[in-house]
Backbone as JSON, one array per atom type, in Angstrom:
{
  "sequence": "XXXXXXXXXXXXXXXXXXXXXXXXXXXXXXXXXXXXXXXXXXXXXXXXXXXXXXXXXXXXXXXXXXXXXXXXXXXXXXXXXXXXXXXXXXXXXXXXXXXXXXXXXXXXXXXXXXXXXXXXXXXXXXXXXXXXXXXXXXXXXXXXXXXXXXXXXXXXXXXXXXXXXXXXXXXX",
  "N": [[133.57, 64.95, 98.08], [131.76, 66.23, 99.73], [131.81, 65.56, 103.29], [131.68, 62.46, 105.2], [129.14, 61.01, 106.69], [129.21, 61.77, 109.99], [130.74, 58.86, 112.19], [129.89, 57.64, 115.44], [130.09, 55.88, 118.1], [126.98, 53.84, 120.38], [125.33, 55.09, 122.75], [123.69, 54.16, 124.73], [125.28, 51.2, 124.63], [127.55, 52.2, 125.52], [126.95, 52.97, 128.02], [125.72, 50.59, 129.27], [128.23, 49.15, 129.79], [129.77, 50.74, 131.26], [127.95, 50.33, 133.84], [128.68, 47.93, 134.48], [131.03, 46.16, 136.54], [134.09, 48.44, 136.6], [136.83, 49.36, 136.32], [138.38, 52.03, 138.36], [140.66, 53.78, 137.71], [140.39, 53.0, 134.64], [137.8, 54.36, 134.3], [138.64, 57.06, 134.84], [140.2, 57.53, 132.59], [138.58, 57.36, 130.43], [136.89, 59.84, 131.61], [138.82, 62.21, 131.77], [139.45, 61.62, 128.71], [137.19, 62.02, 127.34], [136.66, 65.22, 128.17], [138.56, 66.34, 127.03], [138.12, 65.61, 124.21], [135.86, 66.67, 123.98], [136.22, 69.49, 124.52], [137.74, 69.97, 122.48], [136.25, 69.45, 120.27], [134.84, 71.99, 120.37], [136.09, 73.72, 119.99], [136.96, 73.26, 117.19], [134.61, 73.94, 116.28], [134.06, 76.72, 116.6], [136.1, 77.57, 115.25], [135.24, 76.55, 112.48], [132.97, 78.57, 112.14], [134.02, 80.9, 112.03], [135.37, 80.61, 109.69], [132.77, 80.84, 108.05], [131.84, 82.78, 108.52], [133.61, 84.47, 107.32], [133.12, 83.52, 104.56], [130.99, 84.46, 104.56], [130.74, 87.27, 104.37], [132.96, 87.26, 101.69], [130.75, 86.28, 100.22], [128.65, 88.44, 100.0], [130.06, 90.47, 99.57], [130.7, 90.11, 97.13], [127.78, 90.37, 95.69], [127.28, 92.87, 96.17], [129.16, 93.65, 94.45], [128.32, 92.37, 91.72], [125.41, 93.66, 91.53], [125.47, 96.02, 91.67], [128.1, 97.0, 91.05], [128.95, 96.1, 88.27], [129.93, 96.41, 84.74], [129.08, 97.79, 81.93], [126.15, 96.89, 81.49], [124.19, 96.68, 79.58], [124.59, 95.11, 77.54], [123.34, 91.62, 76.39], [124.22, 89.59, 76.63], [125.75, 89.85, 78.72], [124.6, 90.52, 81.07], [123.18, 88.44, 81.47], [124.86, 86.65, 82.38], [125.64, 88.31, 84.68], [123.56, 87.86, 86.4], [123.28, 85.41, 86.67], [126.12, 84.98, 88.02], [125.28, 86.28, 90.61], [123.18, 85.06, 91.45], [124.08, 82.36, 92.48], [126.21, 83.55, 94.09], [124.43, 84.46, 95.83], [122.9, 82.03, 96.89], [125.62, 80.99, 97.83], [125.7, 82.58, 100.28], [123.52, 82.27, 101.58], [124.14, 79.59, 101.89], [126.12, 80.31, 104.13], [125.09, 81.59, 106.06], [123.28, 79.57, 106.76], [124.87, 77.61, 108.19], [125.89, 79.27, 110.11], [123.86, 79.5, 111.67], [122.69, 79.9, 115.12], [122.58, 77.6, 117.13], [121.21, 75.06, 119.52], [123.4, 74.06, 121.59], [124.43, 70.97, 123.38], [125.36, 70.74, 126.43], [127.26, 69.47, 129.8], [125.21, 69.85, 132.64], [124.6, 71.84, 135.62], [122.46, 69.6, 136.63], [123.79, 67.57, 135.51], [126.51, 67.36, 136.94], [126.11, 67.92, 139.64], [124.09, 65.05, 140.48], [121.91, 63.72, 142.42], [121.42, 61.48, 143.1], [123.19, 59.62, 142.99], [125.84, 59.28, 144.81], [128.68, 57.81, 145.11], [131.34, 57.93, 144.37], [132.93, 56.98, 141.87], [130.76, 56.24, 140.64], [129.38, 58.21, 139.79], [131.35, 60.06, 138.32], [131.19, 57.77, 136.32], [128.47, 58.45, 135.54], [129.09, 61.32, 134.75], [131.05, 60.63, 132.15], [129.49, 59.33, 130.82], [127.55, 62.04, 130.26], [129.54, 63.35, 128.87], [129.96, 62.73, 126.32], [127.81, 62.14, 125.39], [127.12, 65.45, 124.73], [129.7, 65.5, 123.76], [129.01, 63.89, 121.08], [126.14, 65.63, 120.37], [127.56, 67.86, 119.53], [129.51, 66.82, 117.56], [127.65, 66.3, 115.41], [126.83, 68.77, 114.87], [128.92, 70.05, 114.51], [129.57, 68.4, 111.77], [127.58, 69.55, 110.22], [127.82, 72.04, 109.68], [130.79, 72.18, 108.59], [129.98, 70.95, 106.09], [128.44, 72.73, 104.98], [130.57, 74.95, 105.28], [131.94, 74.12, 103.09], [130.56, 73.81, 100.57], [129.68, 76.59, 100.59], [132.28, 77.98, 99.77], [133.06, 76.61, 97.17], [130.78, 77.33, 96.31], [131.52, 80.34, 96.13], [134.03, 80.17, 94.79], [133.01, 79.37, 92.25], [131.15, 81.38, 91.81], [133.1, 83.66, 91.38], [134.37, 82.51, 89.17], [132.41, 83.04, 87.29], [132.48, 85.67, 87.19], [134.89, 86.76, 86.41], [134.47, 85.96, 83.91], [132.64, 87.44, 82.92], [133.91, 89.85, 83.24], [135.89, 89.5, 80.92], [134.0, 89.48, 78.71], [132.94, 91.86, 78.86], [135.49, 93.41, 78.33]],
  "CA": [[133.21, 66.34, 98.01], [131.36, 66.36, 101.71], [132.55, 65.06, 104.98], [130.92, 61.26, 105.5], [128.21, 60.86, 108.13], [130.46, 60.71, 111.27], [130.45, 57.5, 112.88], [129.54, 57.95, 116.77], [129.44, 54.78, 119.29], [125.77, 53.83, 121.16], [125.46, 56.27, 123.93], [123.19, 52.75, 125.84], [126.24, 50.38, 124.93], [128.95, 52.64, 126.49], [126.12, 53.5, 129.82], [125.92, 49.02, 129.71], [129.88, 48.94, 129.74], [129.92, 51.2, 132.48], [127.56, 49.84, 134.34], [129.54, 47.02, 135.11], [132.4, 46.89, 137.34], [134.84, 48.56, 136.05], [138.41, 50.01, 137.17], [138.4, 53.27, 138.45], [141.55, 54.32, 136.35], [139.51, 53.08, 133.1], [136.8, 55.7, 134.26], [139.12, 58.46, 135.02], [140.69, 57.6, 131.49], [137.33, 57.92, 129.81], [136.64, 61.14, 131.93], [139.87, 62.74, 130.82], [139.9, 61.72, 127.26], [136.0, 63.0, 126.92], [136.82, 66.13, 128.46], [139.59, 66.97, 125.77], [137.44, 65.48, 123.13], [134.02, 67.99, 123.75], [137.24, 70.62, 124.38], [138.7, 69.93, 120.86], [134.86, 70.03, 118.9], [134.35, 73.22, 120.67], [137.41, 74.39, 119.15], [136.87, 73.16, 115.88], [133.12, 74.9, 115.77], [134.92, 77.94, 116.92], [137.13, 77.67, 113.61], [134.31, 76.84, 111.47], [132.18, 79.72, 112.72], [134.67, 82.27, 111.7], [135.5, 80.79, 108.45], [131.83, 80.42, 107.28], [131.54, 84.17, 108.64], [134.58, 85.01, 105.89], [132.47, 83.22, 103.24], [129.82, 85.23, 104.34], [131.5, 88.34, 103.86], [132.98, 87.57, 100.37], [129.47, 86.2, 98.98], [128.14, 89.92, 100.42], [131.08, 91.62, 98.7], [130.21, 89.44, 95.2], [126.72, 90.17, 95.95], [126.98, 94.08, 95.65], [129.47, 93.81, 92.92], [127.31, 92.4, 91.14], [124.18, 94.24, 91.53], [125.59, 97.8, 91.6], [129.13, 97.69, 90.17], [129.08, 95.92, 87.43], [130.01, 97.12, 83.57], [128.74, 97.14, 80.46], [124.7, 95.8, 81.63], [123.18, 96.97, 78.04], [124.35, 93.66, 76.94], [122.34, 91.14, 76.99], [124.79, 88.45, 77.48], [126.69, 90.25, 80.23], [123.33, 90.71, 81.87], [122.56, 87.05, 82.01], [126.24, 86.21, 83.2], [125.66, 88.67, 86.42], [122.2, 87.51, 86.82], [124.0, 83.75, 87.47], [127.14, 84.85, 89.49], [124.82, 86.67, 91.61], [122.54, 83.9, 92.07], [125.35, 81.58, 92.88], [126.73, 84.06, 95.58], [123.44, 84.2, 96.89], [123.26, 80.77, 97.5], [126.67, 80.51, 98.85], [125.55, 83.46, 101.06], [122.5, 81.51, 102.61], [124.98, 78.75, 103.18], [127.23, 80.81, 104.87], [124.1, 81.77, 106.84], [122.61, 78.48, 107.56], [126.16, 77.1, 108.69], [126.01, 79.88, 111.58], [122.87, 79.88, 112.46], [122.43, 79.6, 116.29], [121.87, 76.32, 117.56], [120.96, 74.85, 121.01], [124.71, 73.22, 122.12], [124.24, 70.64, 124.34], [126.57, 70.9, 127.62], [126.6, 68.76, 130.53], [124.65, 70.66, 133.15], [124.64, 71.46, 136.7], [121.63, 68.58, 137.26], [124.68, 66.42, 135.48], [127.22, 68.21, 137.87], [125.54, 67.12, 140.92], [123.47, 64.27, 140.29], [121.47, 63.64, 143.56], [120.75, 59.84, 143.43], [124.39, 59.12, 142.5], [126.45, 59.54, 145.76], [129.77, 57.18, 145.02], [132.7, 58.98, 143.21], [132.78, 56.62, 140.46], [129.03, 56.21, 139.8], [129.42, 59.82, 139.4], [132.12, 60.03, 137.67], [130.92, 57.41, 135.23], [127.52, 59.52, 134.59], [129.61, 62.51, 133.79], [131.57, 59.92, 131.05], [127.99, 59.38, 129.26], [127.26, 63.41, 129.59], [130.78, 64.33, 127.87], [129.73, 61.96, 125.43], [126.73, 62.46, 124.61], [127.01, 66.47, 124.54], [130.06, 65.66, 122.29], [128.05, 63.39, 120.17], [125.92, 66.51, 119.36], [128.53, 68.83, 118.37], [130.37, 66.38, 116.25], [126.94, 66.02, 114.48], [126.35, 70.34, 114.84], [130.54, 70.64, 113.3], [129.27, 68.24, 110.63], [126.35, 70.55, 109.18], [129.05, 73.4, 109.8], [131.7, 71.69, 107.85], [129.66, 70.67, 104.71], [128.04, 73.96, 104.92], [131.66, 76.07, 104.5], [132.53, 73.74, 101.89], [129.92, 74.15, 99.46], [130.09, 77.64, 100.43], [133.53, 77.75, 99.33], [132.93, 76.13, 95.93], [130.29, 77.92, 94.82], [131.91, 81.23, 95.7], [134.72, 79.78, 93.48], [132.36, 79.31, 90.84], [130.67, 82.52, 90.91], [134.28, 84.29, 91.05], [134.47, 82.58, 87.47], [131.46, 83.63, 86.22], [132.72, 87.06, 87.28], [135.79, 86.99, 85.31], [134.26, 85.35, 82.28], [131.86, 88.71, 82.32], [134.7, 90.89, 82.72], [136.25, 89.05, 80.23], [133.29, 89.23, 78.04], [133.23, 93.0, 79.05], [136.53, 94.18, 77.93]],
  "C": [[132.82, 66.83, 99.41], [131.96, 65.94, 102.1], [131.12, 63.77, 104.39], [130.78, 61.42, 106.66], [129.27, 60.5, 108.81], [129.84, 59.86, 111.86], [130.26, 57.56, 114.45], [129.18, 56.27, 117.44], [127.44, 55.09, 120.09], [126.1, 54.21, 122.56], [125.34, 54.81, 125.47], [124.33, 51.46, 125.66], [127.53, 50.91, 125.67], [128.4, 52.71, 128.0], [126.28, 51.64, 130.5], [127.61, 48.57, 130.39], [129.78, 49.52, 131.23], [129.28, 50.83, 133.8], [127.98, 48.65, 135.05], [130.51, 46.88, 136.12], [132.93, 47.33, 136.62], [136.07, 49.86, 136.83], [138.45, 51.53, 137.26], [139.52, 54.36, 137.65], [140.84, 54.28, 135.05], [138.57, 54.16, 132.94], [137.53, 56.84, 133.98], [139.98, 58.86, 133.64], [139.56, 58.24, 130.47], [136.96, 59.64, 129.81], [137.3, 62.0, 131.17], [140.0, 63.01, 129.24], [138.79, 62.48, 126.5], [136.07, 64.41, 126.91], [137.75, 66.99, 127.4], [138.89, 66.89, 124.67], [136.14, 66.65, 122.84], [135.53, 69.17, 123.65], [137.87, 70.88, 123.04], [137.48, 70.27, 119.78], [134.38, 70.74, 119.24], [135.19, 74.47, 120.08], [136.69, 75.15, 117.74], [135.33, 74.05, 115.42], [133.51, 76.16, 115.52], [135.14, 78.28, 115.31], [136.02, 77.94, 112.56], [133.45, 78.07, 111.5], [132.85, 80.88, 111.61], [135.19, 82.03, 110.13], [134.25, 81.04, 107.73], [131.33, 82.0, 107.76], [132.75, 84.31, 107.47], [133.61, 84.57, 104.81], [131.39, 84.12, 103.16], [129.59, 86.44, 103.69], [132.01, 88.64, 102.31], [132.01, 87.15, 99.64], [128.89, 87.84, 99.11], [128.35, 90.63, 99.58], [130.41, 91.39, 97.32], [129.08, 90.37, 95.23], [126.33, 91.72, 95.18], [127.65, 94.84, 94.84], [129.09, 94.03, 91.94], [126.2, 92.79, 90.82], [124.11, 95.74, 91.43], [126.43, 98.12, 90.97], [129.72, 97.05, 88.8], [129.44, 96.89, 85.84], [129.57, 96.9, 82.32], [127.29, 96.29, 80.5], [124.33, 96.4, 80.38], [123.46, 95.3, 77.81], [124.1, 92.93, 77.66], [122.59, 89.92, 77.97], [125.81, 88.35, 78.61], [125.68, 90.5, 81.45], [122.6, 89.15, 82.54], [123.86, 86.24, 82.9], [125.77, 86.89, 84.3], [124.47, 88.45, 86.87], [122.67, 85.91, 87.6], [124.93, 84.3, 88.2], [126.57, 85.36, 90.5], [123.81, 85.51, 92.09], [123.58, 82.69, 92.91], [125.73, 82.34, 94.38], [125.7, 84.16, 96.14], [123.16, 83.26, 97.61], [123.93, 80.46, 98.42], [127.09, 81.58, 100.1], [124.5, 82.53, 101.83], [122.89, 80.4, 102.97], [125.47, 78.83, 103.97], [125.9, 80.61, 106.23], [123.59, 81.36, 107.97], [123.57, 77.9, 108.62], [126.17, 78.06, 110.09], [124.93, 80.08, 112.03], [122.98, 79.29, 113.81], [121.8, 78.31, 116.71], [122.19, 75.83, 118.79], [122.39, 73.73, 121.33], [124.51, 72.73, 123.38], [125.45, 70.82, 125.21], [126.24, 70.3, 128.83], [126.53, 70.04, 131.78], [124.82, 70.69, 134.59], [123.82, 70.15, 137.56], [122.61, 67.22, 136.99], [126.1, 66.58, 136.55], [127.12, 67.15, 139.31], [124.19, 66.38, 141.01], [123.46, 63.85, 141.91], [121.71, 62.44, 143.76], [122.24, 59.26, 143.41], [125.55, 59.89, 143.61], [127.94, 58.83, 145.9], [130.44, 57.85, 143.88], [132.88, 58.7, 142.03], [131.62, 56.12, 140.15], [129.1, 57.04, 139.38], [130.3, 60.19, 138.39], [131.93, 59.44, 136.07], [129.49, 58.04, 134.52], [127.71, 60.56, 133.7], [130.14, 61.8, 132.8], [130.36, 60.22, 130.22], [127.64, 61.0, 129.23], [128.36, 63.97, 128.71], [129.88, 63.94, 126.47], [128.65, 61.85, 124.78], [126.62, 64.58, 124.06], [128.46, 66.14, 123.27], [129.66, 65.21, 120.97], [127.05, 64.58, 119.33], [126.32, 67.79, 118.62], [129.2, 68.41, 117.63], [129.11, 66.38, 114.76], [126.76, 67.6, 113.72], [127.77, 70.55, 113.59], [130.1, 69.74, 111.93], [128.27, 68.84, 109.42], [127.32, 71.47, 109.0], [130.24, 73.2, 108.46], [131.19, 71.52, 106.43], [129.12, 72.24, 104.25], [129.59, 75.54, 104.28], [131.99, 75.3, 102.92], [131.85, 74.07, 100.4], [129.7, 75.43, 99.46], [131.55, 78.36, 99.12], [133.72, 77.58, 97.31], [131.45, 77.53, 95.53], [130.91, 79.75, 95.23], [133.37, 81.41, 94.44], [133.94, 80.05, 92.07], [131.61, 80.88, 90.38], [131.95, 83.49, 90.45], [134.62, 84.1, 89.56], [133.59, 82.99, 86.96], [131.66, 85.25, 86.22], [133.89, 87.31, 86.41], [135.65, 86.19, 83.51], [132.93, 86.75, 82.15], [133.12, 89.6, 82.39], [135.64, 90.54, 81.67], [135.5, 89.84, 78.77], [133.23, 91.22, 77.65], [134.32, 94.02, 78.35], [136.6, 94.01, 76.37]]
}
């Protein structure tokens, strides 16, 4: 139904690795492949963003369907049906919500940029490796709240959509 906890390498076993000798091509492979990788889950946030703004939008829509344009509220049991699909889209409105709320995106920084103490091309080089890597580390964790967040969005605006046509159902 969710996404499974993503799996992420130890930030201190890749900094040990590097630490070692190691072949300046292997770095500049690392560099490279990090650089696409934070570039690709900056994407993908992107994406999610704008879908979990659409969900937001049609729980909204449900929202004041339900609460203003409904038909037929005398009854009692068409009254308790839009009392649940509106709860429901509420819900899958404060998921939408939570899913975009503003959060602090790490990025490697100008102090990771130009790291003072670190004067050899590939010392340097391999510091920036552990900043890709750790700043992508917390947007794969940020796209995973994002991701479970549209989904159960998703579903329960499904679900209230049925409870909306089982009142206009009930309605006609």
């Amino acid at each position: 139904m969710f996404l499974p906890e993503p799996r992420l390498v130890d930030i201190e076993t890749i900094e040990l690795l590097l630490s070692r000798e190691t072949s300046p091509d292997l770095v500049e492979e690392y560099y490279r492949f990090g650089s696409l990788m934070l570039s690709e889950i900056q994407n993908a946030a992107s994406q999610l963003d704008s879908k979990l703004t659409t969900v937001m939008g049609i729980a909204s829509g449900m929202l004041i369907f339900l609460l203003f344009g409904t038909v037929a509220r005398d009854f009692a049991l068409i009254k308790t049906w839009t009392n649940l699909a509106a709860a429901i889209a509420l819900i899958a409105l404060a998921t939408a919500v939570y899913g975009l709320m503003t959060r602090a995106w790490r990025l490697p920084s100008e102090m990771d940029w130009f790291k003072e103490e670190l004067r050899d091309s590939n010392l340097l080089k391999k510091y920036h490796v552990i900043s890709l890597l750790a700043a992508h580390q917390q947007h794969v964790k940020l796209v995973y709240t994002k991701s479970n967040c549209l989904r159960g969005g998703e579903m329960l605006i499904v679900v209230s959509a049925f409870v909306v046509a089982c009142i206009l159902l009930l309605a006609s």
